[in-house]
C-alpha positions as CSV (number, residue, x, y, z in Angstrom):
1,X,97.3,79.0,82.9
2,X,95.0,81.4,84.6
3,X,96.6,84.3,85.7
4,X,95.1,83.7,89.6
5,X,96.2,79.8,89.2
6,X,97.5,78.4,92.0
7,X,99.5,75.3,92.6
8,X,98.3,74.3,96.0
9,X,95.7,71.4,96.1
10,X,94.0,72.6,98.9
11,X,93.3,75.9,97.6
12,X,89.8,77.3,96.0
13,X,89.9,79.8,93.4
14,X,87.5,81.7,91.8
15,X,87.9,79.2,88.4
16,X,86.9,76.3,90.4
17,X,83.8,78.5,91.8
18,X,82.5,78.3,88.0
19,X,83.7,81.5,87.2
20,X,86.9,81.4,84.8
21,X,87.9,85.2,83.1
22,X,90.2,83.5,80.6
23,X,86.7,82.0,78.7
24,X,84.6,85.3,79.8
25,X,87.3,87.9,79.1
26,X,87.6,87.3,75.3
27,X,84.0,87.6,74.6
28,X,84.1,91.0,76.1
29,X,87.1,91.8,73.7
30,X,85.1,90.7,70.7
31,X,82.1,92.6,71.5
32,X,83.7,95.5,72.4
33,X,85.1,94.9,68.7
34,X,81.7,94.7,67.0
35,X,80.5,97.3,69.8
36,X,83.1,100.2,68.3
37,X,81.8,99.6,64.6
38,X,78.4,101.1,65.3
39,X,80.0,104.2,67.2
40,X,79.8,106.0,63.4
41,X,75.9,105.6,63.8
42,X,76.5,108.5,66.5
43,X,77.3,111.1,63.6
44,X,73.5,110.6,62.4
45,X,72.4,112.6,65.3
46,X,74.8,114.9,65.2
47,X,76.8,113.4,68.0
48,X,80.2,111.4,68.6
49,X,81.9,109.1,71.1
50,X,84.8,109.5,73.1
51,X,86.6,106.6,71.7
52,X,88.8,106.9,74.9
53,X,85.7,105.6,76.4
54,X,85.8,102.4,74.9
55,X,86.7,99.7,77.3
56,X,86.4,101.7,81.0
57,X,83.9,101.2,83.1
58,X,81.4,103.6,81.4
59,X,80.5,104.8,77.9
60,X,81.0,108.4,77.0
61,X,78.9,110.4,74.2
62,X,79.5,113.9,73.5
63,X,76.4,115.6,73.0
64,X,78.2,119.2,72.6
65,X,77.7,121.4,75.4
66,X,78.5,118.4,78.0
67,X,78.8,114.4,78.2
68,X,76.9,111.9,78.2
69,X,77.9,108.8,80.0
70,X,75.6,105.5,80.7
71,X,76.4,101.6,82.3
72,X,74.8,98.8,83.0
73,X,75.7,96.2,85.4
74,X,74.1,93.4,87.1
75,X,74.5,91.9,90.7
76,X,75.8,88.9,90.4
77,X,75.2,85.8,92.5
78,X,74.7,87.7,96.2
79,X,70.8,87.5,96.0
80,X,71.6,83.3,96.9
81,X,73.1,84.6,99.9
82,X,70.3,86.5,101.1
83,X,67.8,83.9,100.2
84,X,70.3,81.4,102.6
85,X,70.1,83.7,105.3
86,X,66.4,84.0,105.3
87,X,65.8,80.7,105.1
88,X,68.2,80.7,108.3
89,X,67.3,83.7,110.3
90,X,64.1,84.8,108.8
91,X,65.3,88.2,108.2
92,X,65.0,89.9,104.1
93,X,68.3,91.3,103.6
94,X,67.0,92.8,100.1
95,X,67.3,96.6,101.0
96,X,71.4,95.9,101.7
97,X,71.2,93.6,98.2
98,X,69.4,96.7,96.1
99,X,72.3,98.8,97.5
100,X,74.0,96.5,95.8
101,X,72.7,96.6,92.7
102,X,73.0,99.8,92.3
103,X,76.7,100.5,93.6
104,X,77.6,98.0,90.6
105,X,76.3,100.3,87.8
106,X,77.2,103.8,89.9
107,X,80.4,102.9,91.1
108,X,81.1,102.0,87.3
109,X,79.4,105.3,85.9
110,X,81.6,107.9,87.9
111,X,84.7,106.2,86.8
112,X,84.7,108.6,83.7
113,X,84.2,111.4,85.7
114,X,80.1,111.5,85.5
115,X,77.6,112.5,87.9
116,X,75.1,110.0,88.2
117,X,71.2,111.1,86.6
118,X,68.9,108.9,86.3
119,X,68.9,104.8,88.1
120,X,66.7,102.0,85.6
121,X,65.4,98.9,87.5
122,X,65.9,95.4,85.5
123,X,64.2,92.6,88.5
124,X,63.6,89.0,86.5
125,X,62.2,86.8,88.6
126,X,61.8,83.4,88.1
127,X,58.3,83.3,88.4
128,X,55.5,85.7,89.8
129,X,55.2,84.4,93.3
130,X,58.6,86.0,94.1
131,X,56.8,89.1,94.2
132,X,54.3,88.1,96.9
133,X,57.0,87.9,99.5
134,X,55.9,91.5,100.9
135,X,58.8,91.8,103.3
136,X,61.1,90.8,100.8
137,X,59.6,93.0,98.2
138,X,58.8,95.8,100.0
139,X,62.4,95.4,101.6
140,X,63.9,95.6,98.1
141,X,61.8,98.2,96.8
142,X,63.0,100.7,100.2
143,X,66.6,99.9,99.9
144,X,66.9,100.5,96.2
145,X,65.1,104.3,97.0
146,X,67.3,104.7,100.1
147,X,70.2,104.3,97.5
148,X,69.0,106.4,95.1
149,X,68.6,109.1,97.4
150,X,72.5,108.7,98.9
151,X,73.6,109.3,95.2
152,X,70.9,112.1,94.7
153,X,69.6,110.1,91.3
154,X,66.2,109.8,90.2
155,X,65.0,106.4,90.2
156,X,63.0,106.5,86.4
157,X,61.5,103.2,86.7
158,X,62.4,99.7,85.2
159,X,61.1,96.3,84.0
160,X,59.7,93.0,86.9
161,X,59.7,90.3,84.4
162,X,58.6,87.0,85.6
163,X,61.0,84.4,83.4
164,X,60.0,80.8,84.0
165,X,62.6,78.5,82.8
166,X,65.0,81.2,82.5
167,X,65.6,82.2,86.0
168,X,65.4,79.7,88.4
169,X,61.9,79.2,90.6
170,X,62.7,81.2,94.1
171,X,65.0,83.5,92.8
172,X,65.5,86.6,91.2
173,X,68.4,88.4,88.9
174,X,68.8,92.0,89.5
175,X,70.6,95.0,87.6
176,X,71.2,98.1,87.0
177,X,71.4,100.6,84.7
178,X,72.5,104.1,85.3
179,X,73.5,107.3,82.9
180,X,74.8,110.5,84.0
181,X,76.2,113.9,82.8
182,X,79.9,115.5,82.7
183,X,79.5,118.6,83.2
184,X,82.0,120.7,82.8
185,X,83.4,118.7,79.9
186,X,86.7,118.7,82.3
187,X,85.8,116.4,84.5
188,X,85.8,113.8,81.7
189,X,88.2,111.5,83.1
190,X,89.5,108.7,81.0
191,X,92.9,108.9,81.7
192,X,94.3,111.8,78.9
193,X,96.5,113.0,82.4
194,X,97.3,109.7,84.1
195,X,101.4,110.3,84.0
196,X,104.1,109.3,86.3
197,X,104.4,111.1,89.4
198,X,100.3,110.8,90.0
199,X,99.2,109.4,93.3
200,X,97.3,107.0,94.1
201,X,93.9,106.9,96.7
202,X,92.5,104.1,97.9
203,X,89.2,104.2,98.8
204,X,88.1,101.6,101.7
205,X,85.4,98.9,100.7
206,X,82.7,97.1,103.8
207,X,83.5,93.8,102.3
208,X,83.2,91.7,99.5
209,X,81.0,93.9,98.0
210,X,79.8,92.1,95.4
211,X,82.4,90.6,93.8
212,X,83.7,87.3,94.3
213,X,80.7,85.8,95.6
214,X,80.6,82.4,93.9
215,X,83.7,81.9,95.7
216,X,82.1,83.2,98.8
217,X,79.0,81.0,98.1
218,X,81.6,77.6,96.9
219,X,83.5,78.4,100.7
220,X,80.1,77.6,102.6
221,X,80.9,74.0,102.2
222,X,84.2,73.5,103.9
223,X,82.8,75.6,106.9
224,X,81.5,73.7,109.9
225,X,78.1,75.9,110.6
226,X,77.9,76.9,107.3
227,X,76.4,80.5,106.6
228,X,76.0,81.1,110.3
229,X,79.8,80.3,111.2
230,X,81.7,83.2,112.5
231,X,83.9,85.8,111.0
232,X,84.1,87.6,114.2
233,X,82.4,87.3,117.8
234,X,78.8,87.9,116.9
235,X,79.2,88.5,113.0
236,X,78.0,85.2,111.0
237,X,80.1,84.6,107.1
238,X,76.0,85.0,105.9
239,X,76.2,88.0,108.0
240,X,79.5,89.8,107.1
241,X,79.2,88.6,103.4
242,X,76.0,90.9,102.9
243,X,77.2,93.9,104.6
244,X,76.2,96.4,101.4
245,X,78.6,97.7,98.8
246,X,79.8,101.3,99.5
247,X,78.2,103.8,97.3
248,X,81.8,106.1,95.8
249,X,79.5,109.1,93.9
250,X,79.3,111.1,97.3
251,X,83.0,111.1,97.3
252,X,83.7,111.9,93.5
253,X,80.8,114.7,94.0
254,X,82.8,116.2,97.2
255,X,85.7,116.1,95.0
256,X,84.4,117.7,92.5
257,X,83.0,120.6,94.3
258,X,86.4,121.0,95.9
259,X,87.9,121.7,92.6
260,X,90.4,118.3,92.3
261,X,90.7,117.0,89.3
262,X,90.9,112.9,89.1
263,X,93.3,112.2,85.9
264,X,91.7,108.2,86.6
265,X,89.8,105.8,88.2
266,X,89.3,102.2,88.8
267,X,86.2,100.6,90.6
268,X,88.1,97.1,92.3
269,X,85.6,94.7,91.5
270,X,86.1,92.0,89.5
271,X,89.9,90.5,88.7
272,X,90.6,92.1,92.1
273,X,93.7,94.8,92.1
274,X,94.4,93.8,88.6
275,X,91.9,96.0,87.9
276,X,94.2,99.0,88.6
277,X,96.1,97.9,85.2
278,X,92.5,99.1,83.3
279,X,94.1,102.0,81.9
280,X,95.7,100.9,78.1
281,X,98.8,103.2,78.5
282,X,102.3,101.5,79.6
283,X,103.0,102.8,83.4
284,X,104.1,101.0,86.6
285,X,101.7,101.5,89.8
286,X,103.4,101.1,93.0
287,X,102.0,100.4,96.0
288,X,103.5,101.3,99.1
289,X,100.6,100.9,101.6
290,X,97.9,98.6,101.7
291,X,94.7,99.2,103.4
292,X,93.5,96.6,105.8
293,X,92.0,93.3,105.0
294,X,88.4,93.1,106.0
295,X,87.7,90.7,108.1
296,X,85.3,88.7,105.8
297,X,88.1,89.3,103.1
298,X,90.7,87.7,105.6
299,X,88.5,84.8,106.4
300,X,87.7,83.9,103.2
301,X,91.7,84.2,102.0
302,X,92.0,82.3,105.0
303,X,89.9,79.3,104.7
304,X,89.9,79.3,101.1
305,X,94.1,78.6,101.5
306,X,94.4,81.2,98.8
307,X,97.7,82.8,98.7
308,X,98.3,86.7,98.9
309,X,98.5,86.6,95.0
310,X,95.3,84.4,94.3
311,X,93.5,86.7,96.6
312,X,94.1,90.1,95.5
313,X,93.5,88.8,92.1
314,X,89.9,88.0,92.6
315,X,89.0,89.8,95.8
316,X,89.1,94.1,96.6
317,X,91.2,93.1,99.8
318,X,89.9,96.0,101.7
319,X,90.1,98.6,98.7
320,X,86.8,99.3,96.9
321,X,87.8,102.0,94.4
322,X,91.1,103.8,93.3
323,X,91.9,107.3,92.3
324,X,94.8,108.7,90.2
325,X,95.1,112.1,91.2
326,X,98.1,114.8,91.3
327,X,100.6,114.3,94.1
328,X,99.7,117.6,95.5
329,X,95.8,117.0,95.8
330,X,96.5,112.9,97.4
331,X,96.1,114.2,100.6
332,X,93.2,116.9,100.3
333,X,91.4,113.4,98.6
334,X,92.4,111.3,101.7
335,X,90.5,113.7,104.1
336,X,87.5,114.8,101.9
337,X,87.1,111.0,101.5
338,X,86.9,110.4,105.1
339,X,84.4,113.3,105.3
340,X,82.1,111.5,103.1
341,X,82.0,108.7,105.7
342,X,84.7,106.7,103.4
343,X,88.5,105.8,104.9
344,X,91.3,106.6,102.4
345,X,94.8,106.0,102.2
346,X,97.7,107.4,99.8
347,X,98.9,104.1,98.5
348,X,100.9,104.8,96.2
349,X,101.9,106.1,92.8
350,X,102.3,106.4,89.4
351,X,105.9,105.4,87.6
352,X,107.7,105.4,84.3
353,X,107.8,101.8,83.6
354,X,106.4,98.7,81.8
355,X,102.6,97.8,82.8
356,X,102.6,96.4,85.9
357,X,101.1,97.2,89.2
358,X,104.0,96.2,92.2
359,X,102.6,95.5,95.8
360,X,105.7,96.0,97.5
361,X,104.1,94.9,101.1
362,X,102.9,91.9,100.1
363,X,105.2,90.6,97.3
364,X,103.4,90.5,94.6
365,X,102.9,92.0,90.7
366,X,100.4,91.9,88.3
367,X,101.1,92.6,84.4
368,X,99.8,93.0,81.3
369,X,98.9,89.5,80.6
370,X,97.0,89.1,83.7
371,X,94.5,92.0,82.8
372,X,92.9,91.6,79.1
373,X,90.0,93.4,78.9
374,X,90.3,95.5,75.1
């Protein structure tokens, strides 16, 4: 059974939006498999990886007097969404969707403890007239520089393929890829000091981000107006659904110039809070707070009849990005968080314990088999 299963009829889950982890996850595994057998090509150069690397979020080379880490991620299904809502309102929402984009592959990158560099550009449309939409282009073209400049990473250019037959006419598959230093060589962060008694931050998202949006997209068709029903008064699903992924490396940069270390992190996208079991090492993470549900997050939950356990398995539930820091330093993160335009909460913490992470204030644990990602 699927480890976000539920037993209720009525319920959707992400596996009946067309997206199951239980097939997906085990390729992953096998490539990161094959993936690890060509690290030894590394040595040729003069070079080597941190095999600790090997299954985050980012991969870390050491190139001697620093790190070297690099991602790439791409969007996901959220460019339908704003191609709905155009066709509804008549406004481009492609500078929120290149924020986007590129929140996937940094948000991934300063896991490791990295400093985002240099930003790569992948936009395959499905054929060249996609392009010719000048608001739309011009739109997407602004918001992915805008980005850019809130990380402070130079945009180095990228590839507009127009793939007939491969991408669907209309539409257009966007990603990201992103590489950065770590510098000093202790800010590496891949978890050598995750221990019990660390606390953990949570770090507030604007939404769904852009995860869990062919669940979001599935939804549309139970609701009475569609993309333009409301979440709140004024603030259509469309609306609310494409309110941009937060961008984390200000934070992780503030943190870093104010000398705290971060022993671990976890970017809460996909498989929801299971993500904060990423770490391979055997330790409980208890939650004691919870921050509060969107209310895009809530509506969904709400009209998708998932229970609390489906939800937080497949959504971020209000928390974007977690850090694992000493107890002593929880607080210090909380406020330079906020500082950086980002709520924060002390959640929880770090325990002795099998691998599990325990939500105390809603009920529900996650355990090793629901996360299997090496």
């Amino acid at each position: 059974m699927s480890s976000s299963a539920s037993s209720n009829p009525s319920t959707l889950s992400y596996e009946q939006a067309g997206v199951n982890y239980d097939l997906i996850d085990p390729l992953k595994v096998a490539a990161q498999r094959a993936a690890a057998a060509t690290a030894g090509h590394l040595a040729g150069h003069g070079f080597s990886e941190v095999k600790a690397s090997r299954g985050e979020s980012a991969y870390v080379v050491d190139v001697g007097p620093f790190y070297l880490a690099s991602i790439v991620e791409c969007l996901g299904s959220k460019a339908l969404v704003a191609d709905e809502m155009k066709a509804l309102t008549g406004k481009s929402y492609y500078d929120s969707i290149a924020q986007d984009t590129i929140a996937m592959a940094v948000n991934d990158l300063i896991t490791v403890g990295a400093t985002p560099l240099v930003v790569q550009a992948y936009w395959a449309a499905g054929g060249s007239d996609w392009f010719g939409d000048a608001q739309r282009a011009q739109a997407l073209v602004e918001g992915w520089k805008k980005a850019c400049d809130t990380c402070k990473v130079a945009w180095g250019g990228g590839e507009t393929p127009a793939l007939a037959g491969i991408v669907e006419a209309g539409r257009i598959d966007l990603a990201a890829s992103c590489t950065g230093i770590i510098s000093p060589k202790t800010r590496l962060s891949v978890g050598d000091n995750l221990a019990p008694g660390n606390a953990i931050v949570l770090l507030a998202s604007s939404g769904i981000h852009a995860n869990g949006l062919s669940l979001a997209r599935k939804l549309v068709e139970r609701l009475p107006q569609g993309y333009l029903t409301e979440v709140s008064p004024g603030l259509s699903y469309g609306e609310a659904l494409l309110a941009p992924t937060i961008l984390y490396s200000p934070v992780t940069e503030a943190l870093a110039a104010a000398g705290i270390a971060v022993n671990y992190s976890a970017n809460i996208t996909g498989h929801g809070w299971r993500k904060l079991l990423r770490h391979a090492s055997a330790q409980t993470y208890r939650i004691h707070t919870v921050p509060p549900v969107t209310p895009v997050l809530k509506f969904i939950q709400q009209h998708a009849q998932q229970d609390d356990r489906e939800a937080y398995s497949t959504l971020n539930m209000g928390a974007g990005f977690a850090l694992f820091v000493n107890a002593a330093d929880a607080q210090r993160v909380v406020e330079i968080s906020k500082a950086q335009g980002v709520d924060a909460w002390v959640a929880g913490q770090v325990e002795e314990g099998p691998k599990q992470v325990v939500i105390e204030p809603i009920g529900v644990t996650f355990g090793t088999e629901d996360l299997q990602l090496r």
